[in-house]
Backbone as JSON, one array per atom type, in Angstrom:
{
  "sequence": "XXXXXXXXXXXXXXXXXXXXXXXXXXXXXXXXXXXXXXXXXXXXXXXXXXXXXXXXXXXXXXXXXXXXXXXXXXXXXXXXXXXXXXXXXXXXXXXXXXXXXXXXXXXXXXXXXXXXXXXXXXXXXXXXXXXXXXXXXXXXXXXXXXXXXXXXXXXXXXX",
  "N": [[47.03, 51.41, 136.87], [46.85, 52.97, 134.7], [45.34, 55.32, 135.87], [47.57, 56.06, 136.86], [49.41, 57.14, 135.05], [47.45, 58.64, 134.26], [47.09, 61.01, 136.28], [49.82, 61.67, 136.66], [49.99, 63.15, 134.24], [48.06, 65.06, 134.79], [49.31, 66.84, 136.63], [51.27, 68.12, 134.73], [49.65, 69.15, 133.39], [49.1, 71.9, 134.49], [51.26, 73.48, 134.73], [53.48, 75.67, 132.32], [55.14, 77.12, 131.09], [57.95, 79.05, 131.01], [57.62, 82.55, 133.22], [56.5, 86.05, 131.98], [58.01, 87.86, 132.85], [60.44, 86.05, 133.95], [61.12, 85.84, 130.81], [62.07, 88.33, 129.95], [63.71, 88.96, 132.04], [65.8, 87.01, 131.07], [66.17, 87.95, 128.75], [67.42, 90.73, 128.5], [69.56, 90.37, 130.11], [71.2, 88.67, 128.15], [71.16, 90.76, 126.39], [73.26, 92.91, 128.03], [75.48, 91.39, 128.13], [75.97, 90.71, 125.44], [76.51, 93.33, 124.93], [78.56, 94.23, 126.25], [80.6, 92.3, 125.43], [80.47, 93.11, 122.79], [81.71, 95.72, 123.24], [84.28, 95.24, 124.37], [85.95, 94.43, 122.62], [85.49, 96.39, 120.41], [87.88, 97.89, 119.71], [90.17, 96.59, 119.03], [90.54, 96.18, 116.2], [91.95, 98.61, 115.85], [93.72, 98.98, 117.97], [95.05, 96.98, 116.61], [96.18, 97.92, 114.17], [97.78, 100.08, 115.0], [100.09, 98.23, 116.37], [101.24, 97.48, 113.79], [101.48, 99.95, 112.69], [103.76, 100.88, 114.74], [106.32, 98.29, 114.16], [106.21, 98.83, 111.4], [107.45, 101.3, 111.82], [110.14, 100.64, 113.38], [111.47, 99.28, 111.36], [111.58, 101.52, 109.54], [113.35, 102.96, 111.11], [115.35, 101.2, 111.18], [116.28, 100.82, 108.21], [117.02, 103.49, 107.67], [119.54, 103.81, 109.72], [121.01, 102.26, 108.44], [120.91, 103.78, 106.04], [122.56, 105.58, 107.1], [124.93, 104.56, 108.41], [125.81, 103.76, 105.63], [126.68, 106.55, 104.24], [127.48, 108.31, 106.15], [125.88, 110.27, 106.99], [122.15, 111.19, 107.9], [119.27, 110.46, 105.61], [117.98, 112.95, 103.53], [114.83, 114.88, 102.83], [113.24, 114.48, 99.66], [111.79, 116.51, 98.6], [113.28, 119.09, 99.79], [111.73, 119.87, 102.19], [110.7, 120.21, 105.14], [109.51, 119.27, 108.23], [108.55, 115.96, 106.14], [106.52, 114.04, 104.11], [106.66, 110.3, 104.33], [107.33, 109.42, 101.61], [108.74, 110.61, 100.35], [111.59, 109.49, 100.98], [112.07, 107.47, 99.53], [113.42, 107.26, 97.23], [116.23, 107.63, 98.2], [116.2, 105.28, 100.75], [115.65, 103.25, 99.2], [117.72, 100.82, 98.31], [117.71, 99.65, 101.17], [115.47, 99.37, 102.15], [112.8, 97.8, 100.37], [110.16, 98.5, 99.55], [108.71, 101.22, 100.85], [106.58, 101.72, 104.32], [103.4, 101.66, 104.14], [101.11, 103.8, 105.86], [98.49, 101.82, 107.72], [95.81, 102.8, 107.65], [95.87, 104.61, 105.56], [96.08, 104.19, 102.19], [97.14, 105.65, 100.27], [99.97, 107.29, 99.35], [99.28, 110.01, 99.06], [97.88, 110.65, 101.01], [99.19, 109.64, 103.67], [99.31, 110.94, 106.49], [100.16, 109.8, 109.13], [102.96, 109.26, 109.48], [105.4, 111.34, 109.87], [108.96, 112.72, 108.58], [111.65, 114.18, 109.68], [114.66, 116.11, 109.43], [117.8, 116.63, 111.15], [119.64, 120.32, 110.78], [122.14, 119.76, 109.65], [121.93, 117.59, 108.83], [123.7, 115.57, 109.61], [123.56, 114.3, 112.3], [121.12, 113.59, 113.52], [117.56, 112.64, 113.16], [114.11, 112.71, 113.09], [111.48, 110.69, 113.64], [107.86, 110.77, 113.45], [104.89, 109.96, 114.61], [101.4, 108.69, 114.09], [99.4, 107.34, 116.27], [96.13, 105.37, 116.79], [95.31, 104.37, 119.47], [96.77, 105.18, 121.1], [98.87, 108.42, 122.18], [100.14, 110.71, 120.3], [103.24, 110.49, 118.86], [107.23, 110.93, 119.2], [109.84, 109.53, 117.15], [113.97, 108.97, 117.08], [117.16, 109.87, 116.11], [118.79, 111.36, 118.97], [117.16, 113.18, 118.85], [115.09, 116.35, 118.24], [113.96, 118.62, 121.02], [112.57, 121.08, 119.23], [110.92, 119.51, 117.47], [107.88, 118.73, 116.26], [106.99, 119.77, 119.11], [104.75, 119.52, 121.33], [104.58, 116.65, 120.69], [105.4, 113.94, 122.85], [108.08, 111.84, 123.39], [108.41, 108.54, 121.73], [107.49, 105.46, 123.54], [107.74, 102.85, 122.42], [108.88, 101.73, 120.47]],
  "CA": [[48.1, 51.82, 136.02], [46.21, 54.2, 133.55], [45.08, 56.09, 136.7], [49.16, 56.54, 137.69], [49.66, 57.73, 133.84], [46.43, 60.2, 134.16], [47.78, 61.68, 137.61], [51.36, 62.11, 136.37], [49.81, 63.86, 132.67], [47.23, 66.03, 135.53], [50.59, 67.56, 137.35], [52.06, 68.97, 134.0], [49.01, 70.44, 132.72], [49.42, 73.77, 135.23], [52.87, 74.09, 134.34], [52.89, 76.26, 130.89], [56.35, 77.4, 130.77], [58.33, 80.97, 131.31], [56.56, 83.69, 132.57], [57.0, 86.85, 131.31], [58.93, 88.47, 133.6], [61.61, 85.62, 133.56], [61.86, 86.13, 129.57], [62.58, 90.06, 129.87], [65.04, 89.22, 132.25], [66.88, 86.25, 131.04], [66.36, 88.98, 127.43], [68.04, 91.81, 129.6], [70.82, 89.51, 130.84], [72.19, 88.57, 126.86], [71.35, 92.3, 126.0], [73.73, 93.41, 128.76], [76.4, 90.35, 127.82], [76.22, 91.08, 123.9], [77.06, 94.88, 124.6], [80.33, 93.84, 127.03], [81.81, 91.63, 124.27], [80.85, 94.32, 121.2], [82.72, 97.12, 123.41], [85.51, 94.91, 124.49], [86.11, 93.63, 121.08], [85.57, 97.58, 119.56], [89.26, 98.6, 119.74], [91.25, 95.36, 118.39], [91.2, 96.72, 115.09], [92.91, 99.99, 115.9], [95.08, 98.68, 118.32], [96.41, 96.0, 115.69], [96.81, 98.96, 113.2], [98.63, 100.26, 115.9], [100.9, 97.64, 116.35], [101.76, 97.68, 112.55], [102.57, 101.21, 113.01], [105.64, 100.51, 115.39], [106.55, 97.69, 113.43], [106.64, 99.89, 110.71], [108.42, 102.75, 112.16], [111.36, 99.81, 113.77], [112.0, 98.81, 109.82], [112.38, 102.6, 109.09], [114.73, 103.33, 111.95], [117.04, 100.14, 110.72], [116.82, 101.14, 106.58], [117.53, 105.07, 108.14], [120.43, 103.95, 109.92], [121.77, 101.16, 107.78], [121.47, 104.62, 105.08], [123.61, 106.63, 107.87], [126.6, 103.41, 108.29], [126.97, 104.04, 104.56], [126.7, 107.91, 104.13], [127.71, 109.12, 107.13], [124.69, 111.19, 107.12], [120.56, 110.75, 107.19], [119.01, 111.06, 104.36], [117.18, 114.72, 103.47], [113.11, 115.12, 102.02], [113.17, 114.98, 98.16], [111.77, 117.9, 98.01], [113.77, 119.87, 100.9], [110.77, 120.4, 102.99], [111.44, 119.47, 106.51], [109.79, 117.6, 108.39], [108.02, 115.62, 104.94], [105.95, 112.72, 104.29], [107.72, 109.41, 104.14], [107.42, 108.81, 100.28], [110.09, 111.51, 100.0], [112.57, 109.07, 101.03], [111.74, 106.09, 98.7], [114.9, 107.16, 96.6], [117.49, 106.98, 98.91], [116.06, 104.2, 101.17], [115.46, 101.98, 98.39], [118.39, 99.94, 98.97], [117.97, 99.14, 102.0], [113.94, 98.92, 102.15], [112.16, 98.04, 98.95], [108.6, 98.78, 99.85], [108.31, 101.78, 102.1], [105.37, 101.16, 105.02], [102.44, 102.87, 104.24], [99.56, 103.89, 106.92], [97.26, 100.93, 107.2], [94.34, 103.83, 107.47], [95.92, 105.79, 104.54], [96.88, 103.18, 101.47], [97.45, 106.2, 99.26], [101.06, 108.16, 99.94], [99.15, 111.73, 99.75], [96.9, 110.92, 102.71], [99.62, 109.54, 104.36], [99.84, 111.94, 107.56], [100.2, 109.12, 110.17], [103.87, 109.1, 109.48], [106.28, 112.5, 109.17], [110.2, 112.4, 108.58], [112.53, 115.02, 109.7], [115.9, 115.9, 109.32], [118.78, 118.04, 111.71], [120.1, 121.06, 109.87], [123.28, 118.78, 109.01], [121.68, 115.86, 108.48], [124.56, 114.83, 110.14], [123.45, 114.01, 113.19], [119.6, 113.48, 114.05], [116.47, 112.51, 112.53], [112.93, 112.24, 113.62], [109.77, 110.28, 113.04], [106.83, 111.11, 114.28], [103.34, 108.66, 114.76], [99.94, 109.22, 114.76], [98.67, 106.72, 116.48], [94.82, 105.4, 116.94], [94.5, 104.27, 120.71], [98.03, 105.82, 122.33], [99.32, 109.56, 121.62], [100.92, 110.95, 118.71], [104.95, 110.75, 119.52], [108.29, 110.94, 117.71], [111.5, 108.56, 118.08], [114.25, 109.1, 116.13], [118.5, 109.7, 116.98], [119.11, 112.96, 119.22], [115.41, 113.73, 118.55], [115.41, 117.46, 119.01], [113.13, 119.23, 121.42], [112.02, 121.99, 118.66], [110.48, 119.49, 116.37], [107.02, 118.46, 117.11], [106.96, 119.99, 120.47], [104.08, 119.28, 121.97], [104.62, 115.61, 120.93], [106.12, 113.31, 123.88], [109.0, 110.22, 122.68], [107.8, 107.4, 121.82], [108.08, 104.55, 124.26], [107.67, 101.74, 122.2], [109.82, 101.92, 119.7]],
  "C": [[47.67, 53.0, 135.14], [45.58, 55.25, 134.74], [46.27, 57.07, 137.13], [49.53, 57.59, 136.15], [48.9, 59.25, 134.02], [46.94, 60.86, 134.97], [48.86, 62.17, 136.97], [50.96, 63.25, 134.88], [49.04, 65.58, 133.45], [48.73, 66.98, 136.03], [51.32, 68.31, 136.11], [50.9, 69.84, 133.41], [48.86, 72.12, 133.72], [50.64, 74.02, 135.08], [53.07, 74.62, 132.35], [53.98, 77.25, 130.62], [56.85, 78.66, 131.5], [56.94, 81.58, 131.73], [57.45, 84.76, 131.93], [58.18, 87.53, 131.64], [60.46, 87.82, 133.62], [62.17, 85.48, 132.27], [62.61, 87.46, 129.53], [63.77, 90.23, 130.72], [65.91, 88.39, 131.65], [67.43, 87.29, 129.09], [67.33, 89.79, 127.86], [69.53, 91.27, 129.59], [71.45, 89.44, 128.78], [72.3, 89.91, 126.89], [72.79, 92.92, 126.22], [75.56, 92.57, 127.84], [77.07, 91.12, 126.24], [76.66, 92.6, 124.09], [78.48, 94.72, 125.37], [81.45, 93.43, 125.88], [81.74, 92.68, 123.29], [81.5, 95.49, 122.06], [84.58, 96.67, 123.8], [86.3, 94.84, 123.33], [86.23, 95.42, 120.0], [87.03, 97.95, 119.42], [90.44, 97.5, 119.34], [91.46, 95.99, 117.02], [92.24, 97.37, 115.13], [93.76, 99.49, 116.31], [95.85, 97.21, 117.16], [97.08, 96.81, 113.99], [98.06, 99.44, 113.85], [100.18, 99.46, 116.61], [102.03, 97.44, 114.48], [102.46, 98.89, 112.32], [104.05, 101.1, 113.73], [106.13, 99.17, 114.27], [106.88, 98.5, 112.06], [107.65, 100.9, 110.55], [109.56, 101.85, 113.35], [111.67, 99.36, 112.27], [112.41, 100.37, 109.38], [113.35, 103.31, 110.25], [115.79, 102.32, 111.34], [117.33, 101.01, 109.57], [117.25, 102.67, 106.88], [119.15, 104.45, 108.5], [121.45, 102.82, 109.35], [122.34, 102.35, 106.86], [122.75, 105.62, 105.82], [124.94, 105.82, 107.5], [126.79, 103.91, 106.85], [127.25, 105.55, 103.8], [127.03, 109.07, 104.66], [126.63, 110.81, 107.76], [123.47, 110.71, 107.03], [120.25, 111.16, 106.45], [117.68, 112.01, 104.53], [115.98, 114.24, 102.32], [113.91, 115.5, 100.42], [113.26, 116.27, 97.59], [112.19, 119.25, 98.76], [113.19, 120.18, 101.93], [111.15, 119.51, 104.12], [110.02, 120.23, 107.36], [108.79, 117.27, 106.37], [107.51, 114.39, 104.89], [106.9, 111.91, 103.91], [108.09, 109.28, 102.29], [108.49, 109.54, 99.93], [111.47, 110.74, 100.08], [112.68, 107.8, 100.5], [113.11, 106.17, 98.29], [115.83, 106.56, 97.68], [117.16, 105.7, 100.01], [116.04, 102.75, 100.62], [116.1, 101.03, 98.51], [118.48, 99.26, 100.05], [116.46, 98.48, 102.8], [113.15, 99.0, 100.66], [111.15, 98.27, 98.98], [108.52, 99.99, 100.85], [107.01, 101.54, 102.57], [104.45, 102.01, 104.52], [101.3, 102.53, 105.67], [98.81, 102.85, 106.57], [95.99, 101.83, 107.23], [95.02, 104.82, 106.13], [96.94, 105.11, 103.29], [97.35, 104.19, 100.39], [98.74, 107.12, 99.88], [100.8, 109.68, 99.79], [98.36, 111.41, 100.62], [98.07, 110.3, 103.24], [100.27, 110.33, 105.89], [100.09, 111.52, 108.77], [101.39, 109.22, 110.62], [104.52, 110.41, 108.79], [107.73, 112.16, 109.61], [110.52, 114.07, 108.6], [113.93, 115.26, 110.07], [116.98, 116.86, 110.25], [119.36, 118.75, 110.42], [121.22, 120.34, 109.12], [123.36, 117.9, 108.05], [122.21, 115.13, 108.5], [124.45, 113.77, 111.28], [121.73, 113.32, 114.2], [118.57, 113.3, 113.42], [115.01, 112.32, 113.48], [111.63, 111.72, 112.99], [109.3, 110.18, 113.78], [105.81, 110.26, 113.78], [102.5, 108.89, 115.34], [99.33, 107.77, 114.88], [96.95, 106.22, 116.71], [95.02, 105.5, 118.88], [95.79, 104.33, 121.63], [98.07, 107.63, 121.02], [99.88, 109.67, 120.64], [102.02, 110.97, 119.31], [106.06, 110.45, 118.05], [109.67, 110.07, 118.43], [112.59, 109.14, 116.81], [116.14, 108.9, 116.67], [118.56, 111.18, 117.18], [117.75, 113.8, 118.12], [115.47, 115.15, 118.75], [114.15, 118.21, 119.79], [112.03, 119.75, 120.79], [110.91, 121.05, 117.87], [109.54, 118.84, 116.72], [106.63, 118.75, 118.17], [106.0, 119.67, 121.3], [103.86, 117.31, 122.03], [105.77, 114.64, 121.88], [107.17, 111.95, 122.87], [108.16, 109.11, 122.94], [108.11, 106.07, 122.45], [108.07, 102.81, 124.02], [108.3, 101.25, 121.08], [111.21, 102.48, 119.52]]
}
């Protein structure tokens, strides 16, 4: 019996764990893993900024055209400048939005450049807002959007 013990204790002493080679790879292997998930995982922020943006800019298309139903017109930049950052239209939106959105990357309304408002000569008929997005293009939605304004930016297809 103490012979079967010694035998069975003899068989583990040459066994002495990992070698090296299988630490560096099974090291290798997380390495590889841990950089998949931190690049997959890199762009959730933005894109959920990005989702706040439309969200955003679908609350200022309603309080825009809730201000049209009772004015028969969109409402014109504070300070006449066309196109103009959103804060210009705090006044007359107020009623109908009490908080305008701000940029989740720009909590102050002079960096706000994510978001521009512009108006047709009338301001009868057309408005546009334009969105700088993080992880899609910059684009503009608006009613009878006009060609001239922004031009190089495409409509926005998600809003």
């Amino acid at each position: 019996m103490v012979f079967g013990v010694y035998a069975k204790h003899m068989k583990l002493v040459g066994k002495s764990g990992f070698t090296i080679i299988e630490l560096i790879i099974v090291i290798v292997v997380i390495g590889i893993l841990a950089t998949i998930v931190a690049v997959s995982y890199a762009n959730i922020p933005a894109a959920s900024r990005d989702k706040e943006r439309t969200s955003d800019i679908i609350q200022l298309k309603i309080a825009i055209e809730k201000y049209y139903a009772d004015n028969s017109r969109y409402p014109v930049c504070a300070d006449s400048s066309n196109p103009c950052q959103l804060d210009q239209l705090a006044v007359p939106l107020q009623p109908y939005l009490s908080v305008l959105p701000q940029d989740p990357t720009a909590p102050n309304a002079a960096d706000a450049q994510n978001y521009r408002y512009v108006v047709g000569a009338a301001s009868t008929s057309s408005y546009g807002l334009r969105v700088r997005y993080e992880t899609s293009p910059i684009c503009k939605t608006g009613a009878n959007v006009s060609s001239g304004w922004w031009t190089s930016d495409p409509e926005c297809t998600d809003v």
